[in-house]
Structures are given as structure tokens and as C-alpha cells.
C-alpha positions as a Markdown table, in Angstrom:
| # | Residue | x | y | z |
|---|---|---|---|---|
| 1 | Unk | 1.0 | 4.8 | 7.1 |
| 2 | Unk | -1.5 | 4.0 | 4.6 |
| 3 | Unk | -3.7 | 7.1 | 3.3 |
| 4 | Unk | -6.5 | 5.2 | 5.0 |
| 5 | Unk | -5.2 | 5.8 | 7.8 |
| 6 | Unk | -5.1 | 9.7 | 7.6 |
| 7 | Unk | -7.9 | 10.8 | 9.3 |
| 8 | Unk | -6.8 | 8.4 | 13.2 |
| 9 | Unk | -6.6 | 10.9 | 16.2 |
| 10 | Unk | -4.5 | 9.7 | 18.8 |
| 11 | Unk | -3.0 | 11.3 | 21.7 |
| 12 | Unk | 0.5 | 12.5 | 20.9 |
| 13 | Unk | 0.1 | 10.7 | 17.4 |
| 14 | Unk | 1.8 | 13.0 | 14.4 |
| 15 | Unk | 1.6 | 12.3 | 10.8 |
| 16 | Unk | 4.5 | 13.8 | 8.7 |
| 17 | Unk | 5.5 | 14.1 | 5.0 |
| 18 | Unk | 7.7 | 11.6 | 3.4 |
| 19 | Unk | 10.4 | 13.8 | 1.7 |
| 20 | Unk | 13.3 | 12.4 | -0.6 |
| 21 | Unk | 15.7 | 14.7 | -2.5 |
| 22 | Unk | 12.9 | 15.8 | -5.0 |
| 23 | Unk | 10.3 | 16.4 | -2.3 |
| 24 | Unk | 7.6 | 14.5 | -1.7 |
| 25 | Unk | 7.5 | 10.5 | -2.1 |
| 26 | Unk | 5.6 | 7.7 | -1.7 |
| 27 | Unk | 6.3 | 4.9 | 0.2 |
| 28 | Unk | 5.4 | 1.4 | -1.4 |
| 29 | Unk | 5.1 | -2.0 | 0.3 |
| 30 | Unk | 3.8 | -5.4 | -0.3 |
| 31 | Unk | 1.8 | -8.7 | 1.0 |
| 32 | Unk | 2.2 | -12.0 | 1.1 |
| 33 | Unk | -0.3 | -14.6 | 1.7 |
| 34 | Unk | 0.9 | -18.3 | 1.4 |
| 35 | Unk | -1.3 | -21.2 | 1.0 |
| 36 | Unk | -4.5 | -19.1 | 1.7 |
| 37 | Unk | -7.6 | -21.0 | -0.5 |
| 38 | Unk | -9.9 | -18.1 | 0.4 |
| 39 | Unk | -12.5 | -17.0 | -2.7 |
| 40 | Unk | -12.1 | -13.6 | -1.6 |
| 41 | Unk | -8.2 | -13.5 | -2.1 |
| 42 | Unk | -8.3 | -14.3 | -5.8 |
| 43 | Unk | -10.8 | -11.5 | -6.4 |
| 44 | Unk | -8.9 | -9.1 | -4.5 |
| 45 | Unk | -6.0 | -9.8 | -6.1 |
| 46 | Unk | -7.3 | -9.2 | -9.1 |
| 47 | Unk | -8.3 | -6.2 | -8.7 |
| 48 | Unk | -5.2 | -5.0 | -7.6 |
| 49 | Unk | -3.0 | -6.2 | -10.8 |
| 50 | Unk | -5.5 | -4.5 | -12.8 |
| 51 | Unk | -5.4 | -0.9 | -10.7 |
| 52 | Unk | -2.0 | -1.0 | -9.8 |
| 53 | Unk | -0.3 | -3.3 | -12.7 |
| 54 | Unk | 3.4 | -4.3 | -12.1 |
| 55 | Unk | 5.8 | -1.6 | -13.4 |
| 56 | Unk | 8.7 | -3.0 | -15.2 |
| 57 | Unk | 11.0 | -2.2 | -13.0 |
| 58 | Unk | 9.3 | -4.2 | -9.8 |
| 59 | Unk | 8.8 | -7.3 | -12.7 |
């Protein structure tokens, strides 16, 4: 679940802690977005290589 996602209140809903063997982790995916001409998309995706630039192990 995304942190945005931390304060939803369902019925029966339970968030829990992502553990590996060094205790807590985080928990990365991605997006794909394939022929989308959208102004919006460029900008957004440059602000997240420039907050969250590639590592290089992902490159």
C-alpha cells in the first residue's frame, strides 16, 4: 500500500509492517504508460526523475 494510503478506514481492513531479515523494508513498484501524449505526463515525470533519480543498480 502506498503511504497515501495510510490514513483509509475500512471495516476489517489491517495495515501491517513490511519486515525483511533486517527489519523493516520498503516495498518499490513502478508505471508504465505507453503512447500517452498527455502535457501533464511529461511534467510528472519529471518530477519524479529528479526526486527519486534512478539508482544504479535499477539503471
Amino acid at each position: 500500500m502506498t503511504e497515501s494510503c495510510i490514513g483509509a478506514n475500512y471495516t476489517g481492513l489491517v495495515f501491517r509492517v513490511a519486515h525483511g531479515d533486517t527489519g523493516e523494508i520498503r516495498i518499490g513498484y513502478s508505471a508504465h504508460w505507453q503512447e500517452n501524449d498527455n502535457p501533464a505526463l511529461a511534467g510528472f515525470l519529471k518530477l519524479l526523475g529528479e526526486r527519486y533519480p534512478l539508482s544504479l543498480k535499477a539503471a
